[in-house]
N, C-alpha and C positions, 0 to 999 in steps of 0.2 A: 414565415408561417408554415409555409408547407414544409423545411427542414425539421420546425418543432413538430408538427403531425407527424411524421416520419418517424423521428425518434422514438415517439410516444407508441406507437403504434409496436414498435422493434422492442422497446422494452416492456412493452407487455406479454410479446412471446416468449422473451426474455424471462420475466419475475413470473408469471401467469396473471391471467385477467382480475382475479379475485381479491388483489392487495385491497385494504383500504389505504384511501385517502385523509390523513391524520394532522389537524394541526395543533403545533407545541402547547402545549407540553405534552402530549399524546403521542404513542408510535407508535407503526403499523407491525401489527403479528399477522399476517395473514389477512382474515374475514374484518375483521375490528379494530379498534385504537385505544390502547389501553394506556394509562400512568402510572407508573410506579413510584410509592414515594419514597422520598426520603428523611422524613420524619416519620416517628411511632407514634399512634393513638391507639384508645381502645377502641373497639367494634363500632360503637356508637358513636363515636366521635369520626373515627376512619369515613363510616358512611353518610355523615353531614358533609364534609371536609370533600369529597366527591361529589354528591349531590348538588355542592355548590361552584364546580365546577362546568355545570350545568347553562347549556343555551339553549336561545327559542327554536334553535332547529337539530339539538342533541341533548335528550336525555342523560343524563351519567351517574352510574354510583358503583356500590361495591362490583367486582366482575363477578360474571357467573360460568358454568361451564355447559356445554351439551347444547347450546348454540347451535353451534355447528360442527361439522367433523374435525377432532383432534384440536378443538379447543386449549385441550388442556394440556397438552405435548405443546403445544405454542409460548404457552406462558412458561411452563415448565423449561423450557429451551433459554429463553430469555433470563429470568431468576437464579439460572444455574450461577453466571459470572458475576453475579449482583452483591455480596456478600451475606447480604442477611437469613436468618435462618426460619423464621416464619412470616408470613404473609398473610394480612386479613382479606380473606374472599367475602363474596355476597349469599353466604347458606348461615339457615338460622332455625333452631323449629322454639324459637322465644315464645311463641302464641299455641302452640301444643305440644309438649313435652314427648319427644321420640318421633314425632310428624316433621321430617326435614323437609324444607323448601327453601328454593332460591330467593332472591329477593325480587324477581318478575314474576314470582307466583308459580312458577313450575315445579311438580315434583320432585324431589333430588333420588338420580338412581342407587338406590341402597346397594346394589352389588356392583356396581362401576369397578373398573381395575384404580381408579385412583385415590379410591380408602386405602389408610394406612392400613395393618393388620387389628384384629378386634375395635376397630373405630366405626362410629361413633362409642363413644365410650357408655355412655348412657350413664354416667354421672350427673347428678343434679346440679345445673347453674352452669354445664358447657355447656350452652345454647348457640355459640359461634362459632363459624368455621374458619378455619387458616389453612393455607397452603404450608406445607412444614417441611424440612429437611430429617431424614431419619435415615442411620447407619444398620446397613444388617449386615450378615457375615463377610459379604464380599462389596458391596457397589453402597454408594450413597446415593439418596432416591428420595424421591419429591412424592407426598403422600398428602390429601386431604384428613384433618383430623380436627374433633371439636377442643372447644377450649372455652377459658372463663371470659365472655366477654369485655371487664373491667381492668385487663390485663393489657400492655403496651404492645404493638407492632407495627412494622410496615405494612401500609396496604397497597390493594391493586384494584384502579377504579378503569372502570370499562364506559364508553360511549354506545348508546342505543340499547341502554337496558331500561325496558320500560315494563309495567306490568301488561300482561298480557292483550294481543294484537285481537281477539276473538271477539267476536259478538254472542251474544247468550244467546242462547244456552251451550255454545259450544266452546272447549275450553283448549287452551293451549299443551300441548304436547310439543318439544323440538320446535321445529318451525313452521307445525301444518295442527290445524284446529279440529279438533272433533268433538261429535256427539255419542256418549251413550246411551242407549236407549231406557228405559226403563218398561217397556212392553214388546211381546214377543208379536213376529210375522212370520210370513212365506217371504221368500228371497224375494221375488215380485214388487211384495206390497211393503219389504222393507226399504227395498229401494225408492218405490213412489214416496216413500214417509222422507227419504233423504233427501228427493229433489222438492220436494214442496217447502222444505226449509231455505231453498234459495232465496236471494234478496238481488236487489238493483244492485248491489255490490260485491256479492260471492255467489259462486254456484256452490251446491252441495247434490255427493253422492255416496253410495258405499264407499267404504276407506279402501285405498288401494297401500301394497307396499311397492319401494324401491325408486318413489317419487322424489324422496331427499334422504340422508345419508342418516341409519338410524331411526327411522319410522317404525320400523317393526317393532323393534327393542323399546321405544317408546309407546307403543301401545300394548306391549305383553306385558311389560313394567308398571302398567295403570291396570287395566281389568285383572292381572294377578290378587289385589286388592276386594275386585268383587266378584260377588256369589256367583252369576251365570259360568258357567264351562263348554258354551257354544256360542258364539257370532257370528252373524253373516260379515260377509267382508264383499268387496268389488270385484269378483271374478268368476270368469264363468266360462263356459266351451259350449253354449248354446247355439248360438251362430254355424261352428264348425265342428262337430264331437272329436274331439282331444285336442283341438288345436285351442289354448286357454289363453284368453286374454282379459287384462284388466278393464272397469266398464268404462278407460277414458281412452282404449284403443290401444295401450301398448301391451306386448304379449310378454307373459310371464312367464320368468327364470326357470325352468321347467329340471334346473338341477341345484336350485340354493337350499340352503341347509332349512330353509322355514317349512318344506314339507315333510309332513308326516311320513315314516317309513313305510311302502307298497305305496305310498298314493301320488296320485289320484288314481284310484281303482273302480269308480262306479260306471265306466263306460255310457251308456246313454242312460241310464235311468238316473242319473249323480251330476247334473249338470251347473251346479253354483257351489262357490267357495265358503268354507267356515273355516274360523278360527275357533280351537281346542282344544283343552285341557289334557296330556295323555296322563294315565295314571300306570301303565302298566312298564316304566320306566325306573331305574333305581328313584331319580326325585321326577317331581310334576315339570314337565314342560308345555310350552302352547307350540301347537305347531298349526297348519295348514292340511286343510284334505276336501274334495269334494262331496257334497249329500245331494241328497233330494230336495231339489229347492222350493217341493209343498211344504215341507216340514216346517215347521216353526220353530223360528231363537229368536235372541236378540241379536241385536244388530248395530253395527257402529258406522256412523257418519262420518265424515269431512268435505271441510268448507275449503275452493281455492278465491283466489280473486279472480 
């Protein structure tokens, strides 16, 4: 027993900690256990045919991506040897025309590098997505692109895709839940609104970034969508003036690309973080900067366990 401990322990330094554990017909890419088949159905058939692969203690159906880091370089690595030239994934916008969503109910990043070029197409009736093989002038390259759902291919069904982990009102983004707000505070009284959403089973505070891989991106990619152009977020240099830290204790990046250019520049009078719109950039971006934390925005939550 202790030779096996041993081993196991060795080849986890070995592979890294993170493998999953996969049983057949399922193999492990990294985070998750995916199958590939080898028969073609269409969309709809792909994701019953999945679905029914399905046990009392693993959800399974179409894969999805943005999971977690380099999901999709995982499967794309794997497919490469496979022979077939497209693959049905779990993105679909069937229920709003041009509203893509994965089949866990997450939003799909419309600017991700793993769309083809001009994809989605916005043709009427590709409502499904495939992983697809496409030739450009030099390298052949594995690209998300829609297509007609009633049309044949291989799929790729993923375990522990389930619709979203979140308890309402706060919704799934990546791997970490949040709330946006729909009424404006002071940094303060934004935060007391966050923690008072706490439950016996998550706490809830300002959103912080840098907590799992793609948070940021995943929240600029959502309020992109809505009207405010200021949110409170989880940080602050209260405590210490310019020494900034996020409000669960870890101190923040204080050279990542998510601050605004000079900032943080408010010295003591600018003591809490927002997220905001810049407009005086060739396109809009969100970046990060310190204000006045009387001032009033909205504000964005998240729940952990």
């Amino acid at each position: 027993m202790e030779k096996c401990l041993v081993f196991v322990y060795l080849a986890s330094l070995l592979l890294g900690s993170c493998a999953a554990y996969c049983n057949s017909p399922f193999i492990s890419l990294k985070n998750y256990c995916y199958y590939f088949s080898e028969k073609k159905a269409t969309w709809t058939s792909a994701r019953e045919a999945c679905q029914d692969m399905s046990s009392s203690s693993d959800i399974v159906d179409l894969a999805v991506f943005d999971k977690s880091c380099d999901d999709y370089v995982h499967v794309v690595n794997h497919v490469i040897g496979l022979g077939a030239e497209r693959w049905w994934i779990g993105g679909t916008d069937e229920h709003h025309e041009g509203y893509w969503r994965w089949v866990d109910g997450r939003p799909i990043d419309m600017i991700s590098g793993y769309w083809s070029p001009d994809e989605p197409t916005a043709r009427y009736g590709e409502n499904s997505l495939s992983l697809s093989e496409f030739t450009d002038e030099v390298y052949s390259r594995w690209r998300v692109e829609d297509h007609y759902s009633n049309t044949t291919q291989h799929y790729i069904c993923q375990q522990g895709v389930a619709e979203s982990f979140c308890n309402n009102p706060f919704m799934e983004l990546g791997s970490s839940c949040y709330y946006f707000s729909d009424q404006v505070a002071t940094w303060e009284s934004a935060r007391a609104a966050c923690k008072d959403m706490s439950s016996s089973i998550q706490t809830a505070d300002l959103a912080v970034f840098d907590r799992t891989c793609g948070d940021q991106a995943n929240i600029v990619n959502h309020v992109t969508d809505l009207a405010p152009s200021k949110w409170w977020i989880g940080g602050s240099d209260d405590l210490h003036e310019g020494y900034w830290e996020w409000v669960d204790g870890t101190p923040i990046n204080m050279i990542r690309e998510y601050w605004a250019p000079d900032e943080p520049n408010g010295y003591e009078r600018e003591n809490a973080l927002i997220l905001f719109r810049r407009y005086n950039e060739t396109f809009p971006r969100w970046r990060i900067g310190d204000h006045d934390s009387n001032d009033t925005h909205y504000y964005i939550c998240q729940s952990t366990d």
